[in-house]
N, C-alpha and C positions, 0 to 999 in steps of 0.2 A: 539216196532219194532226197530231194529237196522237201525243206520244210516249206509250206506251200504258207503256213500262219507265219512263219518269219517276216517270210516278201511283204505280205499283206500289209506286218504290223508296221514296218521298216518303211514299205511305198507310200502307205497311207498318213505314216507322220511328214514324211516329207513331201506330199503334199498338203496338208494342213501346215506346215511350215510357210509352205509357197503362195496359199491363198493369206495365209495372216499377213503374211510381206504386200501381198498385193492390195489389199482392203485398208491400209493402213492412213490412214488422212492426211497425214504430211506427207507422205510419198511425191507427189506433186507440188509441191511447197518451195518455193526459193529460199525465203527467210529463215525454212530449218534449220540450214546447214549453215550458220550461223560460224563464223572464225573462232578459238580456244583466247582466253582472257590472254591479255600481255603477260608475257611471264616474265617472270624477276630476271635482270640481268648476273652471268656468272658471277659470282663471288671469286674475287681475287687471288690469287694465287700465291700461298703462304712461298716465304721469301728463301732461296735456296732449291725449291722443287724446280723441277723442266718441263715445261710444257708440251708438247709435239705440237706445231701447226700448221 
């Protein structure tokens, strides 16, 4: 027999998941999505190891 509170508790977070995503203020936003800092260039590779590239 299906647990009928399972569904409910399970449907009902994922929709309160879906409305939070929705309502969200930057959602619409260009400038959110904003590029990750430059990141450090590799560190050198100690002398005798092989690289693959």
């Amino acid at each position: 027999m299906i647990d009928f509170f399972a569904l409910a508790l399970t449907h009902g977070l994922l929709a309160l998941a879906c409305l939070r995503i929705l309502l969200r203020g930057d959602l619409d936003e260009e400038a959110a999505s904003q590029e990750p800092a430059s990141l450090e260039p590799p560190a050198k590779p100690l002398p005798g190891l092989r690289t693959r590239a």
